[in-house]
N, C-alpha and C positions, 0 to 999 in steps of 0.2 A: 497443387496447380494454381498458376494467377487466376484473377477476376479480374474484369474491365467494369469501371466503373464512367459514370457521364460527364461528374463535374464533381470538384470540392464545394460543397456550404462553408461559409464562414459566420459566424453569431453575428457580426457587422449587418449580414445583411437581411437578421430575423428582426433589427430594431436594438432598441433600448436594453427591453425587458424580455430577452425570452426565455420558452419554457421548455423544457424537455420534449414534452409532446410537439411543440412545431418543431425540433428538430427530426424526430420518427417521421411526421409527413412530410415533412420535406423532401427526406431522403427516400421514404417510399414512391413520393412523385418522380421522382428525378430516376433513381434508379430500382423499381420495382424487383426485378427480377435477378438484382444482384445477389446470394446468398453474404446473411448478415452475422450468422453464426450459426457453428458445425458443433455441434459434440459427439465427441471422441469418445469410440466405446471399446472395452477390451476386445471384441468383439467387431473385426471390423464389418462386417455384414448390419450390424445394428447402428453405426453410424448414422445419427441424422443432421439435417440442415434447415435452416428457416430464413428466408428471402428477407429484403428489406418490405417488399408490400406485403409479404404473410405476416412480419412481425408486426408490421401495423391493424391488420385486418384482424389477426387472433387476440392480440391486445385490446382491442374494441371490446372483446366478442367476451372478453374475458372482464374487463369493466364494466358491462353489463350486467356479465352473473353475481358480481361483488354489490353491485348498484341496487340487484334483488335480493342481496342480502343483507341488504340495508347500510352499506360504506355510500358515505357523504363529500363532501369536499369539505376538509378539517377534521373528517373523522380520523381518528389514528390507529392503524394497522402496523401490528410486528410482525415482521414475517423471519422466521430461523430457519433459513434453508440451502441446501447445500449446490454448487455451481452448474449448475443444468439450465437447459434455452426455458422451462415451466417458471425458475425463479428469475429472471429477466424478463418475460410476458407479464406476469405476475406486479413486477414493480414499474413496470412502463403503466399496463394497465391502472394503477395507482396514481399514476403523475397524471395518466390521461382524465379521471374523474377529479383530481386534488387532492385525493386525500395526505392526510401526513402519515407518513410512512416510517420508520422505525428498524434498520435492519440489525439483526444480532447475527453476530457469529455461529455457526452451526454446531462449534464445536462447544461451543460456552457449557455449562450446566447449571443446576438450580438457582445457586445465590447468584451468579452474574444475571442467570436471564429472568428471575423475579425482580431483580435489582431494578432491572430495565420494564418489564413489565410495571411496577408499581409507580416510578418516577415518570413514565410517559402516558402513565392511563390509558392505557393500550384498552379499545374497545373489540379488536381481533386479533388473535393469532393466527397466521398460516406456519404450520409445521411438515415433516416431511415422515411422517409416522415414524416408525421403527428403519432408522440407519445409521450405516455401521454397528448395529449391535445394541445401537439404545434408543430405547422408544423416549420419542420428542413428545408423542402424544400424552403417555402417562405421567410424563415432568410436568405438561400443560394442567392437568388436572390436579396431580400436587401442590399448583403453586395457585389455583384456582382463579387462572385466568377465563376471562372472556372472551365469548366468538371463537373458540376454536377449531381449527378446520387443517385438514390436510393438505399439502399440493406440491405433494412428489409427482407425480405424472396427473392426474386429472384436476383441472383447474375449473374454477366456477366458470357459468357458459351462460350468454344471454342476449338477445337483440339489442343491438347498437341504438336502435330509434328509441328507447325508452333514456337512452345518457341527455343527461343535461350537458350545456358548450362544454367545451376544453376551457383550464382555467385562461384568464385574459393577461396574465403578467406573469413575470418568473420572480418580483421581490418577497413574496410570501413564505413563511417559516415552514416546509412542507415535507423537510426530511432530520432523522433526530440519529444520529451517528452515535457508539459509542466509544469512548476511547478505552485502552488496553484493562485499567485498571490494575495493573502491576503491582504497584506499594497503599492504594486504597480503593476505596469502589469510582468505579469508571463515571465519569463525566458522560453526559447527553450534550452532544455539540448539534447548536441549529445549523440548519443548512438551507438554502432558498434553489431553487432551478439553477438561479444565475451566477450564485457562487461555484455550482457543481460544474457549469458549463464553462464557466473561464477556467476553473484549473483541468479541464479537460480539452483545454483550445491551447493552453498552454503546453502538453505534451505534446500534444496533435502538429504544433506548430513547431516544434524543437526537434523532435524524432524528423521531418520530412519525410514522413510518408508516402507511399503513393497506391492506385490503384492496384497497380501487380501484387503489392503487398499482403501477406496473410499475418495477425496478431496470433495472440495465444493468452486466454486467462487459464492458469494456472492454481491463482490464490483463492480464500472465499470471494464470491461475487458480494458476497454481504461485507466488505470491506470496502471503506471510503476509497480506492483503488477502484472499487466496481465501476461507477458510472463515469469517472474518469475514463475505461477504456471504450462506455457505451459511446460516451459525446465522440470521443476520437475516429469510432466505425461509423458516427450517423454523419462529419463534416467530412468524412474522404470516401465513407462508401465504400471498405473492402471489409472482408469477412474475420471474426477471431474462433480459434476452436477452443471450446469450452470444456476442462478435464474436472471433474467431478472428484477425481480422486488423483493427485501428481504423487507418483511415486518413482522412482529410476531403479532400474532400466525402462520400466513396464509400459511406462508413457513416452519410450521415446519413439514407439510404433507411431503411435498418436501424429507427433509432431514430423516422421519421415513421410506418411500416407499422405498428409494435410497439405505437404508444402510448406512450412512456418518458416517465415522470414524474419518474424520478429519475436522474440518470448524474455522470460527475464520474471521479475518479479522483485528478488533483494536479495542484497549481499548473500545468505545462504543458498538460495537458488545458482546464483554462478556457482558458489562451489562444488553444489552435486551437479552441475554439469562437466564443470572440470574435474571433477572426479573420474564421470563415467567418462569423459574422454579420453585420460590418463591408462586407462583399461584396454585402451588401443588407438595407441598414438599414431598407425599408419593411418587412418583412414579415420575424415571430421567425422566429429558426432550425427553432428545435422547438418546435410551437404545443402541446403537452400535456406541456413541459417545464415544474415549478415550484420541482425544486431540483436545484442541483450540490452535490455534498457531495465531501470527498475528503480527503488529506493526504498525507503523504509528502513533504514539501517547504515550506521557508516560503514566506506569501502574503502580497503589500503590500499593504496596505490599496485603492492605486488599485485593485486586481485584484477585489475584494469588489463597487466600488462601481459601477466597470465591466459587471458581472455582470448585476448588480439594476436599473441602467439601460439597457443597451443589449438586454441576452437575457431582459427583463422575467419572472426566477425568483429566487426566494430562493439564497443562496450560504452554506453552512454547513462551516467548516473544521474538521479536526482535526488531533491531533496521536501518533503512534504511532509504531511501529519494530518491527524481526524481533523483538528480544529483549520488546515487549508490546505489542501487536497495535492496543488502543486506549487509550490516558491521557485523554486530555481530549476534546470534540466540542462542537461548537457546536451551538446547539438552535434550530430555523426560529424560536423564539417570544424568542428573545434579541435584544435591543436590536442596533440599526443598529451604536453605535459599539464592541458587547462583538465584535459577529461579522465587523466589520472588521478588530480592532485585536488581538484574543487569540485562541487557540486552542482557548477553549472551557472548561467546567469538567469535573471528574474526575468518575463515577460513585460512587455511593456505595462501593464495595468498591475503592476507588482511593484511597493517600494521599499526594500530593505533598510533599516536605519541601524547601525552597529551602538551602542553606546555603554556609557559606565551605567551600575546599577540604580541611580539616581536619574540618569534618561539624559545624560550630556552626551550628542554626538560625539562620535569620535573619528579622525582621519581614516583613509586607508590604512589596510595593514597594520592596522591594530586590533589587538581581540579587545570586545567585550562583548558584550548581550547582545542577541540577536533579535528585532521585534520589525513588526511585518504591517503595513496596508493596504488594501486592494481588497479587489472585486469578486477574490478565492476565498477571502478569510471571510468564515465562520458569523453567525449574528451576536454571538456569543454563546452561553451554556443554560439548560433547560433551569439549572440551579442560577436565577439571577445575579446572587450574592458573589458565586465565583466569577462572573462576566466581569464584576466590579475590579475582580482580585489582576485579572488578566488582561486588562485593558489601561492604557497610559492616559494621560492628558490631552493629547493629541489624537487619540483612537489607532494606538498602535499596539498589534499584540506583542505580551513580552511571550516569546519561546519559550525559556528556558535552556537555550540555545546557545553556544560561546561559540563566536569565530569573529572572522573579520572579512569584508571586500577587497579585492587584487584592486589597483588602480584601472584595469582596463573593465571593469566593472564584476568579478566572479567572485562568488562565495565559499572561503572556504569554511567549515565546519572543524572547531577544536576539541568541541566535547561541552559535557550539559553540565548547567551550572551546580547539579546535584553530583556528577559525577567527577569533580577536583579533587584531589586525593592531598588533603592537607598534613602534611608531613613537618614535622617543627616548623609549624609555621611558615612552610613553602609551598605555595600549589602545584602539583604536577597533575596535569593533564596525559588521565588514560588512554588517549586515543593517541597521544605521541608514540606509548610505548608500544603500541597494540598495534599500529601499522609497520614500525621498528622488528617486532616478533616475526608480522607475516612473511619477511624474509627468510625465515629459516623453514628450509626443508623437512624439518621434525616437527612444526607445527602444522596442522591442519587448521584451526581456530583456536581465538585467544580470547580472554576476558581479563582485562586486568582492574583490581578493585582493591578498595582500601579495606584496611579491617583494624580495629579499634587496638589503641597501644598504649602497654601505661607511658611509657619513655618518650615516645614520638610525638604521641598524639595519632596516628594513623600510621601505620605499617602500608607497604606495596606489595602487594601478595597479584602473581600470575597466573592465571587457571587456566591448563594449557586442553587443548583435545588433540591429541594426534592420529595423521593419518596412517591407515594399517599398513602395518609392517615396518613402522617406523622405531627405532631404537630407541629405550626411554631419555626421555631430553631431564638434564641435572642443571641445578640452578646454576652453580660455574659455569657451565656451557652455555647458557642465556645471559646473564650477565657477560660473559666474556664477551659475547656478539652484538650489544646493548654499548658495550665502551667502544668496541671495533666502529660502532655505528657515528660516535661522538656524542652519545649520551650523557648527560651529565651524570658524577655519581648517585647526588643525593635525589636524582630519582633511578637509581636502580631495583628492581624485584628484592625484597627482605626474604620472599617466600615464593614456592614453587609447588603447585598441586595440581598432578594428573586425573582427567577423568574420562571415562569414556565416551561422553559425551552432554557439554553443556547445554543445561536447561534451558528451552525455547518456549515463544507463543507458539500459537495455531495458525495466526494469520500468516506473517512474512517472516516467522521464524525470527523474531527480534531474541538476542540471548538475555535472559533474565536478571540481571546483576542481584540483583536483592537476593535471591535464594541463594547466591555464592555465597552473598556475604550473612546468610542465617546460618550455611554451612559450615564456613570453615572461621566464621567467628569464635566457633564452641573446639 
């Protein structure tokens, strides 16, 4: 069902420097009684919701009882917990005292989240005891961490009047991100209020939003993705429903009950939606769904247009990372083939600079390195030494990132400067070929990756996952559709390996490359 809401907030008009917390009052002034977030239980009966002024009021109530347990403004709090309105309370409550805050993925285990424990001198843990099966709490005391405490559903509790102010500015280091850690241990990316609230002004302001509208967090909330969709609900003031667990079909009660107008996440997420709608093509998945929006992950073009005809919603992608939350967004009112083919344009307080790897700008419509300034990126990394690594002359991050600018100002993305597939000495770029595959009806998802060659220097090997009941796909028949495409030859696939399904994160289901290439390197 809609929500009416009173008024948009805009950060323009909190000042210079704002914090997280004046955006909660704010929005609890304005629109108290608006529900702020739902979660969705298997269970509809157990269904709950919490207003814009409960989320305020219980957030006090709950910096209080952190406040009696001695959390400070600078003390640092990790909390690993999984997408529930207690782990939202929980971390608002934290901005509202200052503390720095430290979120880990819930799904992480020992070495990542001591990793992050020892490098952030984490003075508490909030864990969410024994879920899904593994006790968080007995990892906590394995790794012998401090301050540990539970808060699956019962959250520390205490009078308001014993808090000291809300902090006075939003430029302070107050939240420590981790990033994926894929091919080594995860980077602590700093983050300040006001970094978090531009890249979430930045969606806010791209998706056009409004009132009627219902979100959907899907992913962990402990994902730099999280506060991005808080700021989004505290400047427009409509509700998101919080899924604890996304699995298909099982959550799509969730999203028919709720009313979800908007959901999404990343490339993997459309596909299990296009999946489940494939299941029954007469009748939309989600009949008060009208956009997916998302990022974390490149999108082939077939995947946009798949979207917009089979799940009859608009499809708006973007493009972001730990280290800045949002760069570019595509806008519902952007052209068919800007929102197919690119990643969207930067916000005004966003400035993309494309350049060779030496830091020479370069024209439109050229690829090189993609490196980024503004008001979303990052202070840099808890490891000062890598800040050095990752920051230019000019104070621009480099990505690691290859694309280039359209002339009328959009981004598109070619593929990471790790992932060039250097073939005698020619780079081909895997994400050419990989949005080239997603044409074919016998692929479901593709990874394609180099693997080591004595002749070549790198072989092109295609790791395909196909969708069920698809007839096994033979390299001739990929190749064949690869030249049909205008593919050059010498980047066509050498190699061709089925799986039943490639290796993923936990968070936005990025697919793993490295493990392909541990696998079928041998």
């Amino acid at each position: 069902m809609p929500y009416a809401a009173d008024t948009t907030v805009t950060a323009r008009e909190l000042g210079a420097s704002p914090t997280l917390w004046e955006l909660v009052a704010r929005r609890a002034a304005l629109t108290p009684d608006t529900p702020a977030l739902v979660q969705a239980a298997p269970d509809p009966a157990e269904d709950r919701t919490l207003t814009f002024g409960e989320l305020r009021g219980r957030a006090e109530r709950v910096a209080a009882g952190l406040h009696g347990m001695g959390v400070r403004p600078g003390t640092v709090v990790a909390w690993q917990l999984p997408t529930r309105i207690e782990t939202v309370l929980l971390s608002v409550a934290l901005a509202r005292i200052g503390a720095v805050q430290t979120p880990v993925i819930p799904f992480y285990r020992d070495r990542e989240v001591g990793f992050a424990l020892r490098e952030s001198k984490a003075e508490f843990f909030a864990v969410p005891g024994v879920w899904r099966g593994f006790d968080h709490t007995a990892m906590a005391g394995r790794l012998g961490a401090r301050g540990v405490f539970e808060a699956y559903g019962d959250l520390p509790d205490g009078d308001p009047a014993v808090l000291p102010a809300p902090p006075g500015e939003g430029t302070s280091v107050r939240w420590i991100y981790w990033t994926s850690g894929t091919t080594s241990d995860p980077k602590g990316v700093l983050h300040t209020d006001r970094s978090l609230i531009a890249g979430g002004s930045c969606l806010a302001h791209a998706l056009h939003l409004g009132p009627a509208d219902v979100g959907s967090v899907a992913f962990p909330y402990a994902h730099i993705g999280g506060p991005d969709y808080l700021v989004m609900l505290l400047l427009y003031g409509f509700p998101a429903v919080l899924f604890e667990k996304f699995a298909l079909p099982d959550a799509l009660d969730g999203y028919r009950r709720h009313g979800v107008t908007v959901a999404g996440g990343s490339t993997a997420f459309y596909s299990l939606f296009l999946a489940e709608q494939r299941k029954s093509p007469e009748s939309r998945l989600i009949p008060t769904l009208r956009l997916l929006a998302g990022g974390g992950a490149p999108k082939p073009p077939e995947i946009y247009h798949a979207v917009v005809r089979e799940l009859g919603c608009q499809l708006t992608h973007g493009y972001g990372m730990t280290e800045v939350p949002m760069i570019t967004m595509g806008s519902p009112d952007d052209t068919a083939d800007h929102l197919a083919t690119t990643e969207g344009r930067p916000p005004a307080g966003m400035s993309i600079r494309i350049t060779t790897p030496d830091g020479t700008p370069l024209p439109p419509d050229t690829d090189g390195e993609v490196r980024l300034r503004g008001e979303a990126v990052c202070r840099g990394y808890l490891n000062g030494d890598r800040s050095a690594e990752v920051f230019d002359a000019d104070g621009y991050l480099v990505t690691g990132d290859l694309g280039h600018l359209t002339p009328d100002g959009y981004l598109v993305l070619t593929g990471r400067s790790k992932d060039v597939i250097i073939r005698k000495g020619e780079n081909i770029s895997a994400k050419e070929i990989e949005d080239l595959l997603h044409q074919l009806p016998a692929v479901g998802d593709v990874a394609v990756i180099g693997l080591p060659d004595a002749d070549r220097g790198e072989r092109v090997c295609a790791v395909v996952e196909q969708p069920p009941g698809a007839a096994p796909l033979t390299l001739p028949a990929l190749t064949a559709h690869l030249r049909a495409q205008g593919l050059s030859p010498h980047k066509l696939p050498e190699q061709l390996e089925l799986v039943d399904a490639l290796p993923r994160n936990e968070t936005l289901r990025k697919v793993l490359k490295y493990k392909l290439r541990e696998r079928f390197a041998r």
